[in-house]
C-alpha positions as CSV (number, residue, x, y, z in Angstrom):
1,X,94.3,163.5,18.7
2,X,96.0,161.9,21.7
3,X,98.7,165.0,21.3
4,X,96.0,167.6,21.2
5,X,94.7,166.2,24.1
6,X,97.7,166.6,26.3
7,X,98.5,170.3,24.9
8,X,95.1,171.2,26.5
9,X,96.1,169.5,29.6
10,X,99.6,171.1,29.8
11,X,98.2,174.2,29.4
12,X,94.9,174.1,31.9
13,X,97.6,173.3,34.4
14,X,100.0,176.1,33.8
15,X,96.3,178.4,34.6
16,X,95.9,176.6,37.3
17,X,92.9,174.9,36.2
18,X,92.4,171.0,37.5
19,X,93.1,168.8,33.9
20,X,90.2,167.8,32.1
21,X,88.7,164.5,32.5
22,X,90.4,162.1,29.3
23,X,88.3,160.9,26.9
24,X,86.4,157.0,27.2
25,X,88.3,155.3,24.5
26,X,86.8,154.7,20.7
27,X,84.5,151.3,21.0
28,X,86.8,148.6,20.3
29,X,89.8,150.2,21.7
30,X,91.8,147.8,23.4
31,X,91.8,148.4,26.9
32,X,94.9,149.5,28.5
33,X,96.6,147.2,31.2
34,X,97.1,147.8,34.8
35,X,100.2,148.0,36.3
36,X,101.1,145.2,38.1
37,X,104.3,144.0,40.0
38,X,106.8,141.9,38.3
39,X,106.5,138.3,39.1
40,X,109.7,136.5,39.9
41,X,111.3,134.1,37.6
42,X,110.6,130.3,38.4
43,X,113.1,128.9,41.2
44,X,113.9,132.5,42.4
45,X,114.1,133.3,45.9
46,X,111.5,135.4,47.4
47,X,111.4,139.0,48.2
48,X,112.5,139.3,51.8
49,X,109.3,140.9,54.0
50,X,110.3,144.4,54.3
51,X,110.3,145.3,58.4
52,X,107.3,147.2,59.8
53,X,108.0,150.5,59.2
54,X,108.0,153.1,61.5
55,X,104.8,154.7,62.8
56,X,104.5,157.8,61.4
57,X,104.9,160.9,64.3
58,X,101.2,162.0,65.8
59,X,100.0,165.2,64.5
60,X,101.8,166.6,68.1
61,X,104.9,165.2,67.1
62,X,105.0,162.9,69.8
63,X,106.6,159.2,68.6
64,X,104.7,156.3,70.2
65,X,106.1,152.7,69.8
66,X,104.5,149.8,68.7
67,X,103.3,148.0,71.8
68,X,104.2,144.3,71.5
69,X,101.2,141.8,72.5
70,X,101.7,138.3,73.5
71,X,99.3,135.9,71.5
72,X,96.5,134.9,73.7
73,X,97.3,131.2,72.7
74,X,100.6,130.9,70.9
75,X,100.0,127.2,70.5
76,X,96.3,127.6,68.8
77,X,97.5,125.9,65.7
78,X,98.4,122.6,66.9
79,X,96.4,119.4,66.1
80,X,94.7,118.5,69.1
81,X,91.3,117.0,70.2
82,X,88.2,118.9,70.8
83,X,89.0,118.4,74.5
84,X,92.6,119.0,74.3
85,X,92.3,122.0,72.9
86,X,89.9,123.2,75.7
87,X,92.8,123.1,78.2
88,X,95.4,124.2,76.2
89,X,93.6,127.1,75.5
90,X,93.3,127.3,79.1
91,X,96.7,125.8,80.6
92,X,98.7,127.2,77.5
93,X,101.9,128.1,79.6
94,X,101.9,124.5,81.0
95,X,102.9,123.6,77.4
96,X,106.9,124.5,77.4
97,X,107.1,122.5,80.4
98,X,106.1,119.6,78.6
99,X,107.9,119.9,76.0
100,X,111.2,120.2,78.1
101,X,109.8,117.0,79.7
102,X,109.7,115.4,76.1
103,X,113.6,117.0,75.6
104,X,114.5,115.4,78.5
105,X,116.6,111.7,77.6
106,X,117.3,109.0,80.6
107,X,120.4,107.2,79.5
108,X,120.0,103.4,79.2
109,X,122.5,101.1,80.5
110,X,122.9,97.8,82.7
111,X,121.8,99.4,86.0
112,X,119.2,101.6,84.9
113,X,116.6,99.7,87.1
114,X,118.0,101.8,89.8
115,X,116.4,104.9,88.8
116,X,112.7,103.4,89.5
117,X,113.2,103.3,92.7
118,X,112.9,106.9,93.4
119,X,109.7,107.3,91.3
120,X,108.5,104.8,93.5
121,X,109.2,106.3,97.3
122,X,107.5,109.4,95.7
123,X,104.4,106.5,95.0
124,X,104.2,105.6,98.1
125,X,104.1,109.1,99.8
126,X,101.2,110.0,97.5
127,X,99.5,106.6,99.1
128,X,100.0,108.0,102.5
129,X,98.8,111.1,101.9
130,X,95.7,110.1,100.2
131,X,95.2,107.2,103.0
132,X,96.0,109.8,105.8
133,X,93.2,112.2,104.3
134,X,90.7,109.5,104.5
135,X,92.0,108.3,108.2
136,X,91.6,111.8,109.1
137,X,87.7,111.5,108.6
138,X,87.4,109.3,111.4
139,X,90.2,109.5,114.6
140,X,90.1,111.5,117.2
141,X,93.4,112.6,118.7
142,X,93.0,112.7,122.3
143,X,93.8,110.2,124.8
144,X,90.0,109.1,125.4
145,X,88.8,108.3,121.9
146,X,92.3,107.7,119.8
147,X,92.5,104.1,120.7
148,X,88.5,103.8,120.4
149,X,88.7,105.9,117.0
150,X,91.3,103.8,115.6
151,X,89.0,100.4,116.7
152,X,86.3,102.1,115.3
153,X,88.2,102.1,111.7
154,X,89.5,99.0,111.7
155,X,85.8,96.9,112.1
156,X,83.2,99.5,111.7
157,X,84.4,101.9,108.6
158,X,83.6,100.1,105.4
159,X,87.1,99.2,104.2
160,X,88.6,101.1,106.9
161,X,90.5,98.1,108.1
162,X,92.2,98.0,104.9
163,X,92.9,102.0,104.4
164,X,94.5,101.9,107.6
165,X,96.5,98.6,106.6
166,X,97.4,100.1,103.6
167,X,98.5,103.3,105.5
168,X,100.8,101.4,107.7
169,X,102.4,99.6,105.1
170,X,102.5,101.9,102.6
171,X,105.2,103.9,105.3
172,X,107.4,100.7,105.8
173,X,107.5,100.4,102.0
174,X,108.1,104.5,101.3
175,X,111.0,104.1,104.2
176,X,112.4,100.8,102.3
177,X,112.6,103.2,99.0
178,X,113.9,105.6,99.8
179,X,117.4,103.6,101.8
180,X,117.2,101.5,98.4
181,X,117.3,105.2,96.5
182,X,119.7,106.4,98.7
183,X,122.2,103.8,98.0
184,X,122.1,103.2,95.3
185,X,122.3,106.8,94.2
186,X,125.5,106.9,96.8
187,X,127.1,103.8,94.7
188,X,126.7,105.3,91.0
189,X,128.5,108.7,92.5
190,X,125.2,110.4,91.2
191,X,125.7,113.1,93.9
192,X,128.4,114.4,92.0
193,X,128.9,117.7,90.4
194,X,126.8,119.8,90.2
195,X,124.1,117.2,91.3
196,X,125.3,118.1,95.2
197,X,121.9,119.9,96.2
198,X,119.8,116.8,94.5
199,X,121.7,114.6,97.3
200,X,121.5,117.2,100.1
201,X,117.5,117.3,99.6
202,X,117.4,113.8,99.2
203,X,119.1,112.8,102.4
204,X,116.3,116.0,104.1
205,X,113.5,113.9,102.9
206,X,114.7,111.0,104.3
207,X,115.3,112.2,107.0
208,X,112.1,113.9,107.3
209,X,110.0,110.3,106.2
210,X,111.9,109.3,109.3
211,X,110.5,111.8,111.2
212,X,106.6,110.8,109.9
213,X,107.2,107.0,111.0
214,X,108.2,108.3,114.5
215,X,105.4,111.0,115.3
216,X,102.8,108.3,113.7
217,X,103.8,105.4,116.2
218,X,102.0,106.8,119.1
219,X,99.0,107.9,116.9
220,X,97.2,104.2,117.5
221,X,97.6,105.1,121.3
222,X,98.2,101.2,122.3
223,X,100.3,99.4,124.6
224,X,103.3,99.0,122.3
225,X,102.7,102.6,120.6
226,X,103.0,104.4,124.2
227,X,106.2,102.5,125.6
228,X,108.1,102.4,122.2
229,X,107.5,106.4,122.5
230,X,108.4,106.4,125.7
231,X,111.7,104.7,125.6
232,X,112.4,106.6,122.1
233,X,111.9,110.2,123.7
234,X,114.1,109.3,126.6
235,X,117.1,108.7,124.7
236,X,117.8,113.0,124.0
237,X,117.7,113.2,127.5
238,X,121.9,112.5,127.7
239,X,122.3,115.1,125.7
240,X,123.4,118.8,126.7
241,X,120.0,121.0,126.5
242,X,118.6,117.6,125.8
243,X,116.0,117.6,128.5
244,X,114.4,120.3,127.1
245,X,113.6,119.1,123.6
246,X,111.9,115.6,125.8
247,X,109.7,118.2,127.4
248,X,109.1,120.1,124.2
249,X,108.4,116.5,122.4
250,X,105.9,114.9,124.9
251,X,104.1,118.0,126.6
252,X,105.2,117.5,129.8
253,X,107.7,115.5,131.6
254,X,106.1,111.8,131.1
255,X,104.8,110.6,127.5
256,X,100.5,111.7,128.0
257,X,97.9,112.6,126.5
258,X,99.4,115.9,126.0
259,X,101.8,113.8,124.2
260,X,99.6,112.0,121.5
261,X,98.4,115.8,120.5
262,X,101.9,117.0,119.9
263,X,103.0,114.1,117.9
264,X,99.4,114.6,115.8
265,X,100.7,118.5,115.0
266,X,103.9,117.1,113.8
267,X,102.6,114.2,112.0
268,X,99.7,115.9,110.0
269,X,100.6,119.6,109.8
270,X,104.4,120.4,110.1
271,X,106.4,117.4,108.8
272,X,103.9,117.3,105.8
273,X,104.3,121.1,105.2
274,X,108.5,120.8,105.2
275,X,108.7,117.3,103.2
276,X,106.3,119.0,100.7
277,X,108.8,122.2,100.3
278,X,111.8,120.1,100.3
279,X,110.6,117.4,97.3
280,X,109.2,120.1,95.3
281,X,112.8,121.2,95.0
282,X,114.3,117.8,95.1
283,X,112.1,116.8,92.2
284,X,113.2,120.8,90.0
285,X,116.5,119.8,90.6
286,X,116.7,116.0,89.3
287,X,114.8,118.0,86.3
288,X,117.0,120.6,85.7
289,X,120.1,118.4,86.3
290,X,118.3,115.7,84.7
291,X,119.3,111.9,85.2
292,X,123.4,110.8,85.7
293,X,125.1,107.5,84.7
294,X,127.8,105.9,86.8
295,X,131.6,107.2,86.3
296,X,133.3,106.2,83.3
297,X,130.5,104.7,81.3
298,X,130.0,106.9,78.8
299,X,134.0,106.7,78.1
300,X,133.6,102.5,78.1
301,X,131.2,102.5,75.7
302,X,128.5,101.1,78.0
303,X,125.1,103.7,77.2
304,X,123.4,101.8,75.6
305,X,121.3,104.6,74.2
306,X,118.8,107.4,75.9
307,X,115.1,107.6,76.1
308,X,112.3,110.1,76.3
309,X,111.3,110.9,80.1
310,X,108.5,112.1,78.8
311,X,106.4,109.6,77.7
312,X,108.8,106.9,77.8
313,X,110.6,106.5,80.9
314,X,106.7,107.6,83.0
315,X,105.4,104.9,81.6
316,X,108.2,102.2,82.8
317,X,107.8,104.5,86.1
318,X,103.8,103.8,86.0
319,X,104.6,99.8,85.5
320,X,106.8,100.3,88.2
321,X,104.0,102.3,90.5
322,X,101.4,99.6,89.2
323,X,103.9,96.6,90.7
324,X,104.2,98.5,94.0
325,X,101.0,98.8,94.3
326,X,100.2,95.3,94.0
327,X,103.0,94.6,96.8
328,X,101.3,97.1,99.0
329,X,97.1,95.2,98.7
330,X,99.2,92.0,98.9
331,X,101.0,93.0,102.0
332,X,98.2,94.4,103.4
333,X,95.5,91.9,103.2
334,X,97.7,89.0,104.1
335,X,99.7,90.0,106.8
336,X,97.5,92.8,108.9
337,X,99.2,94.7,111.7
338,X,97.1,94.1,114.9
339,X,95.2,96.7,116.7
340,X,96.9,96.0,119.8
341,X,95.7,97.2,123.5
342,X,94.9,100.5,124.6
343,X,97.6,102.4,126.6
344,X,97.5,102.6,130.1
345,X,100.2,104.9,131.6
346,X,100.1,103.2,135.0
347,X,100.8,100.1,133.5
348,X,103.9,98.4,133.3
349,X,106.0,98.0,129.8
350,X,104.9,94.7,128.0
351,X,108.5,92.9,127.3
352,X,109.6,93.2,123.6
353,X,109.5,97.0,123.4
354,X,111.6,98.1,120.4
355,X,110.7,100.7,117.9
356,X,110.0,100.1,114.1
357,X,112.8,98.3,111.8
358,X,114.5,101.7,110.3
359,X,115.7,102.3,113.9
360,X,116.9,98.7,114.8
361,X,120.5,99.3,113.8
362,X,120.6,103.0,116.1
363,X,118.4,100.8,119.0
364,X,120.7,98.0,118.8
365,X,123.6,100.3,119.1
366,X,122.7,102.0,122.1
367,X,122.1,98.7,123.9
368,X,126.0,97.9,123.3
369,X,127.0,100.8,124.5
370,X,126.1,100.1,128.0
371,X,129.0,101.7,129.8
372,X,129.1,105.1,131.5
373,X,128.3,107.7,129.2
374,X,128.1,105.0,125.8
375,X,124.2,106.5,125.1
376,X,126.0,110.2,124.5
377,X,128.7,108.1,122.5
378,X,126.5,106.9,120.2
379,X,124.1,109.3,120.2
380,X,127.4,112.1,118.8
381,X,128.7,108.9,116.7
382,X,125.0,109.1,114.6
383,X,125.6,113.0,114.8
384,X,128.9,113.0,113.6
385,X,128.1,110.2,111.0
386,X,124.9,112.1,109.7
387,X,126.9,115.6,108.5
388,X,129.6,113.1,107.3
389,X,127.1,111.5,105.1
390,X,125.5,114.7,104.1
391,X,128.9,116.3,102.8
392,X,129.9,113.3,100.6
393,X,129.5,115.6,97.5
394,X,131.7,117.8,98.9
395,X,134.0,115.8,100.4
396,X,134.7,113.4,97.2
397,X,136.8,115.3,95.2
398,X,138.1,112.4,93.2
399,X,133.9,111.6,91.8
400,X,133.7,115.4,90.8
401,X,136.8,115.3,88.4
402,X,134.9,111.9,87.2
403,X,137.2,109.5,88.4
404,X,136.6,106.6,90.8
405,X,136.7,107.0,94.6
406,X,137.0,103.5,96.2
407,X,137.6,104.7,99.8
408,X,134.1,106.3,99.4
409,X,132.8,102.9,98.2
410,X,134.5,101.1,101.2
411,X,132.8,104.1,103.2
412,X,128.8,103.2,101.9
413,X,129.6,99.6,102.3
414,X,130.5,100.0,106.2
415,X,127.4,101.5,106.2
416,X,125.2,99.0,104.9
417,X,127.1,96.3,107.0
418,X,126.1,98.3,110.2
419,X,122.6,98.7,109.5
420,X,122.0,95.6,108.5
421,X,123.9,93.1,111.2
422,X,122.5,95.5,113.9
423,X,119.1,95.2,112.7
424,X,119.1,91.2,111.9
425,X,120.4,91.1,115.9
426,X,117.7,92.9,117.0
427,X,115.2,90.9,114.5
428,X,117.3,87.7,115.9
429,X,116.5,88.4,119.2
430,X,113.2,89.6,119.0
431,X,111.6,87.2,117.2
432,X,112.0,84.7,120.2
433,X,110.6,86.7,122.7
């Protein structure tokens, strides 16, 4: 029958005729099977995923290619809480950055501790700039209400007496930080190659957090603010062209009013606009470069291992920020700086005028050299000294082919035995007064 059937067929097609429908099978007829794909034996290796084939040609013949869109949230699978998944659906592209933070190792070894101390000058600068916000709220920087303003802070302000304490010190400590940071970066070699631009930036910031301790002397505008400035802003005056960077400084030819207003611009608006510019790269350089270990440790034997920056080595930093923090209420509660007495410019200079500690050793200097022409001599000896300082990268060969450099040891040592026997002379003599 089946053979019958398929005559007919053969021969309704050779007519041109469309085949006749088959037959429903005899009841009971076993049904026949589907084709189906061979399954693979057990343990064989899958069929590869054929590529995406080719779109086929428009009906113009024009090709268009596939166009390639980016997954609105490549990380939507991840385990996350209900909240956590709220920003990352939001902050997605944040994520790589964390995870190269959690890439990132800090070798461990016997002078590790020194690499807190950067985490914590950045600390501090977050305190000022949060206690300099609130400050702003309240003074007045003009030479009638600055002094009164600044009063009216310390005993009328709920707690102002103890944002502005906390201000003030929080400066000294940020300063103290960042020499600690400096040196001890300058002792481990870790300015060499190709961490040169990390020690560049680093020496512009302090340079810089300088610059904020000097413009926010005067801001108090009392007796010991106004001469300090006003012996401080003479010394350029030696200087070729120097007389006109005085008059640029102070407004005018004497330290004013006029003065107190320019050193506001430069303490609240300029210098905060460059330090900001200048750590933002510091900070994408130490991670790019990530963390170094003093010369010839790793060939000794003496890492003791490496650990996460991200989580582990924050959250020593956070201790660290936590302990500093402490210091800071401590320092400001018990030992207050005072308000002082308001400026008079027709007054004469109280005795005991000397600027703040981080310029002792250049004050005390410049009181030695009290021969003709010894204030340009030292002013081109902390010139001179200052690009010298700034090129050690460059200038210490023997730290970039990873051997030791001794002289430049001997060199940072000098240093520190400048800055601090001029500044204990000048604490020394001080103190009696």
């Amino acid at each position: 029958m089946e053979s019958e059937n398929m005559a007919e067929n053969n021969q309704n097609a050779a007519a041109g005729k469309a085949p006749a429908k088959p037959k429903p099978p005899a009841p009971g007829a076993a049904k026949p099977a589907a084709p189906a794909a061979a399954k693979p034996a057990a343990g064989a290796a899958k069929p590869a995923v054929p590529a995406a084939a080719k779109p086929a040609a428009s009906s113009a013949g024009v090709y268009k290619p596939p166009v390639d869109r980016p997954d609105s949230n490549p990380y939507g699978e991840n385990r996350v809480s209900a909240l956590g998944a709220w920003f990352q659906e939001r902050f997605y592209v944040l994520i790589p950055v964390i995870d190269y933070l959690k890439k990132k190792e800090v070798p461990q070894h016997r002078l590790s501790f020194w690499y807190y101390f950067g985490g914590l000058t950045l600390f501090f600068f977050i305190i000022q700039v949060l206690t300099g916000l609130l400050l702003l709220q309240y003074y007045k920087p003009t030479g009638a209400e600055a002094f009164s303003s600044f009063v009216f802070i310390q005993k009328e302000v709920p707690f102002g007496w103890l944002i502005r304490q906390v201000h003030a010190w929080s400066a000294n400590l940020m300063i103290g930080m960042a020499f600690i940071h400096m040196f001890s970066t300058f002792f481990m070699k870790s300015y060499r190659k190709p961490r040169e631009l990390m020690w560049v930036s680093g020496f512009v910031l302090l340079v810089l957090s300088l610059g904020f301790g000097f413009t926010g002397y005067l801001l108090p505008w009392n007796e010991l603010a106004f001469f300090a400035t006003q012996v401080g802003t003479e010394v350029p005056k030696v200087m070729p062209g120097g007389g006109l960077l005085v008059d640029i400084l102070r407004g005018g030819k004497d330290v004013s009013p006029e003065t107190l207003t320019r050193m506001f611009s430069l303490h609240v608006v300029l210098l905060p606009g460059l330090l900001l510019l200048m750590l933002s790269a510091h900070l994408m350089l130490v991670q790019v470069l990530g963390t170094s270990s003093p010369i010839g440790y790793k060939e000794a034997g003496l890492i003791k291992g490496y650990e996460k920056f991200f989580p582990t080595f924050l959250a020593k930093d956070a201790i660290g920020w936590m302990i500093g923090f402490a210091l800071l209420v401590y320092l400001a509660v018990m030992f207050p700086w005072e308000i002082g007495v308001q400026a008079d410019p027709l007054g004469s200079a109280p005795v005991g005028i000397k600027p703040e500690w981080y310029f002792w050793a250049q004050f005390q200097l410049l009181k030695d050299f009290t021969f003709e022409g010894g204030e340009l001599l030292a002013i081109v000896l902390f010139t001179v000294g200052a690009i010298l300082w700034i090129l050690v990268p460059f200038l210490d060969r023997q730290a970039s082919r990873e051997q030791r450099s001794p002289i430049f040891t001997i060199l940072g040592l000098l240093v520190i035995a400048f800055l601090v026997i001029n500044t204990y002379r000048v604490y020394a003599e001080y103190s009696q007064l």
